[in-house]
N, C-alpha and C positions, 0 to 999 in steps of 0.2 A: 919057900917055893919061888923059882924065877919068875919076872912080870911075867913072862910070854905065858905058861903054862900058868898063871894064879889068871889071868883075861882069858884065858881059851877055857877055863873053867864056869866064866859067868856067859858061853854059848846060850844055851837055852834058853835060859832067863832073859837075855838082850834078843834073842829072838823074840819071847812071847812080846816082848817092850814092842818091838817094831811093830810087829804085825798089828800088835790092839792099837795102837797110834795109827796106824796107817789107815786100819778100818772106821777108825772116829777122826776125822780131818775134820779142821774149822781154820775160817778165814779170818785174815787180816787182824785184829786187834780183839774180837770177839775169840779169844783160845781158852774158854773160860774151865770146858771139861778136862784140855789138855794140859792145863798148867793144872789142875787136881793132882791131875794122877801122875807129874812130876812133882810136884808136893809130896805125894805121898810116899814118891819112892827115895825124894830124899829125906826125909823121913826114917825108912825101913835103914837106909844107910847109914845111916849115922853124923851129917854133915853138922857143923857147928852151929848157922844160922842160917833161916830162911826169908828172904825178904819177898814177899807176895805181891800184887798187885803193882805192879809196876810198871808204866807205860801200859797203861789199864790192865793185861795179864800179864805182863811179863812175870821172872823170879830171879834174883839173885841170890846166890846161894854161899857160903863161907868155909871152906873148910881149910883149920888151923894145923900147919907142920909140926916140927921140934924147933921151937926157938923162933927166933927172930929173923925178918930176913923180906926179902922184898916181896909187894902182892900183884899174882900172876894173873891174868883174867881168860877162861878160855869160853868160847860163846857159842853158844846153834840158836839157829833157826826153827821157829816150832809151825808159821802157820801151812797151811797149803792153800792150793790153787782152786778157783771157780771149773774145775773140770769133771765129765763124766768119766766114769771111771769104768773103762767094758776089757779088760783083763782077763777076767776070768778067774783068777787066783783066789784059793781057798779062804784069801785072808783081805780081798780088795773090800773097799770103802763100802760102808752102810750106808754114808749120809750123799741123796741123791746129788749131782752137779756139784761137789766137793772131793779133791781127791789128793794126796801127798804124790804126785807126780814129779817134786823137783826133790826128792829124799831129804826133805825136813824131817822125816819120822827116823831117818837113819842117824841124822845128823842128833836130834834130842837122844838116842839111842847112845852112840857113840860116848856124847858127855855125860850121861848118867851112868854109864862103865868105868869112865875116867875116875867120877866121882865116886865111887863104889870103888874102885882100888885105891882113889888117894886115902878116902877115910879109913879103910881096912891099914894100909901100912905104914902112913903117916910120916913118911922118910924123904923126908922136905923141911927144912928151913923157909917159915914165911907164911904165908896166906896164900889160897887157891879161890880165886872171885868166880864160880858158874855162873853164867850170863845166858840165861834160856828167854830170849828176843821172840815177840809177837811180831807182826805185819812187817817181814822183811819183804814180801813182795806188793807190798800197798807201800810200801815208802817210810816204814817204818824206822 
């Protein structure tokens, strides 16, 4: 199946990602529920290793190509902003004065697709490093 059309098929699933991300924002270095459930989805993916806790939430994540060959690192941003969040959207933040206003939920979104097609087709030479960074906007 071409990338374009095997990515246009993980729509809905990378939608539900966003919106449940979006509607559970956590600040700074405390992203304690949001790296779970990146955990768990790399996980459901199939990535090689999971490295937790790191820079107190962070993850770093592994997944191996065919052969040998250089290691790539690709990275988002997970926490959000101290903001109210009055949108209105079906899907905006539960948790009061917390809100993903600078698309960090898009961005974890993004890499965990990435990561969901590297592991499915595995047509790389090398190592793929997921780098899912806590308190990018605290100075992280």
């Amino acid at each position: 199946m071409p990338v374009l059309n095997r990515i246009a098929s993980y729509a809905e699933e990378m939608k539900g990602w966003r919106r449940y991300l979006h509607m559970h924002p956590e600040l700074a270095f405390d992203c304690h529920e949001t790296a779970a459930f990146i955990a768990e989805r790399l996980r459901e993916i199939g990535v090689d290793e999971i490295h937790e806790g790191i820079a107190t939430t962070g993850i770093v994540a592994l997944i191996r190509g065919q052969g040998a060959g250089p290691v790539i690192g690709l990275r988002a941003d997970m926490d959000a902003l101290p903001v109210d969040e009055v949108t209105g959207a079906a899907y905006a933040s539960v948790v009061q004065g917390k809100m993903h206003a600078c698309g960090h939920d898009g961005h974890v979104t993004m890499l965990l697709g990435a990561a969901k097609y590297l592991a499915e087709t595995r047509n790389f030479a090398g190592t793929v490093a997921l780098i899912f960074q806590p308190a990018e906007e605290d100075g992280g």
